[in-house]
N, C-alpha and C positions, 0 to 999 in steps of 0.2 A: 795469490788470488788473481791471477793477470787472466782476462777477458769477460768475469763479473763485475759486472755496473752496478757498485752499489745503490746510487740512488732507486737505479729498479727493483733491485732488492727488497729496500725499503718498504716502494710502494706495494711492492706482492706479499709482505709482512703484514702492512695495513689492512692490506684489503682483505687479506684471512681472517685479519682477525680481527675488524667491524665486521664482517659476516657473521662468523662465530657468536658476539655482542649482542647482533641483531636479533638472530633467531632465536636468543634468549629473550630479548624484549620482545619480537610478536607472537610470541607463545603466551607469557605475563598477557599482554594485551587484548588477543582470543579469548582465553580463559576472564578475560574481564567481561570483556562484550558479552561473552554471552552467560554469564551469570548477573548482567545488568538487563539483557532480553529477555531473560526465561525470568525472574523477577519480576518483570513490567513494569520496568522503571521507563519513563518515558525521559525523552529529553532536556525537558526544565527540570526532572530530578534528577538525572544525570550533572548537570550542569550544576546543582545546588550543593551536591557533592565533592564537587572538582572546584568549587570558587572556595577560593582562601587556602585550599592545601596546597602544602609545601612539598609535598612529597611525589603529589602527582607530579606538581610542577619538574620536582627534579629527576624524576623517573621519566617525563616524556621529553624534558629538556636535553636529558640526555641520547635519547632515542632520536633526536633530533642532528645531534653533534654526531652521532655516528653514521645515519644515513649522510648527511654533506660530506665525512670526508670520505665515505664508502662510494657514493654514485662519483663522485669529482675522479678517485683512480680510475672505475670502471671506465667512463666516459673517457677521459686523458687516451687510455688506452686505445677504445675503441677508435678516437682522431688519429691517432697514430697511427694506427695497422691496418682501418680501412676507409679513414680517409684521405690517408697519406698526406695531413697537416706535416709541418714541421715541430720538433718537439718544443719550441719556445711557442708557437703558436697555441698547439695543443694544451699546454700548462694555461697559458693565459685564459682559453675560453672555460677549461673546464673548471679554474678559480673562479672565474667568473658565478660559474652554475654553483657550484658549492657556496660562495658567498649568497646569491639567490632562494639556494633552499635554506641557508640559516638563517636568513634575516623572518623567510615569509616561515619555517616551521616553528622558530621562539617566539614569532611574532604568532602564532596561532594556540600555543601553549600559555603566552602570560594571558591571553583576552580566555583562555580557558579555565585555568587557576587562580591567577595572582589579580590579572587586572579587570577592567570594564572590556567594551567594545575595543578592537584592535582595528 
């Protein structure tokens, strides 16, 4: 296997297949929207629906873990090839961004399900 870089390997694995994940979840999620729209469910019923489940919780929680480590490769990438970062550099900021959208998407999933004001 001499001049495959696994590690990039790796990340071109990931990154297919939280894609793939994905567009499974925003399809579920469409398909909700808009059977909550045409409904007329307004947004305190929307929201009276989603406090206490567990399920949403863990269906969007998850939707959440896959967009961070999904945008963290794409971005990594994008540092690397056009803004010619170095790769310990690129790793660092786009951890960065990844730890930022997990902290603020869990953090908008428990204040939607599980907890109060977030």
């Amino acid at each position: 296997m001499a001049g495959i870089n696994v590690k990039a390997a790796r990340r071109w694995y990931w990154q297919r297949i939280t894609a793939m994940a994905m567009a499974l979840f925003v399809v579920i999620h469409i398909i909700v929207m808009v059977y909550a729209i045409r409904g007329g469910l307004s947004g305190a019923e929307v929201l009276a629906r989603t406090r206490g489940n567990v399920l949403w919780a863990g269906f969007y929680g998850a939707f959440v873990v896959l967009v961070s480590v999904h945008a963290s490769i794409g971005v990594r990438n994008v540092l690397v090839e056009w803004a010619r970062l170095r790769d310990g550099a690129a790793a660092l900021l786009s951890n960065l961004l990844s730890l930022a959208l997990l902290v603020m998407g869990l953090r908008a999933v428990w204040a939607v399900t599980l907890g109060g004001a977030a």
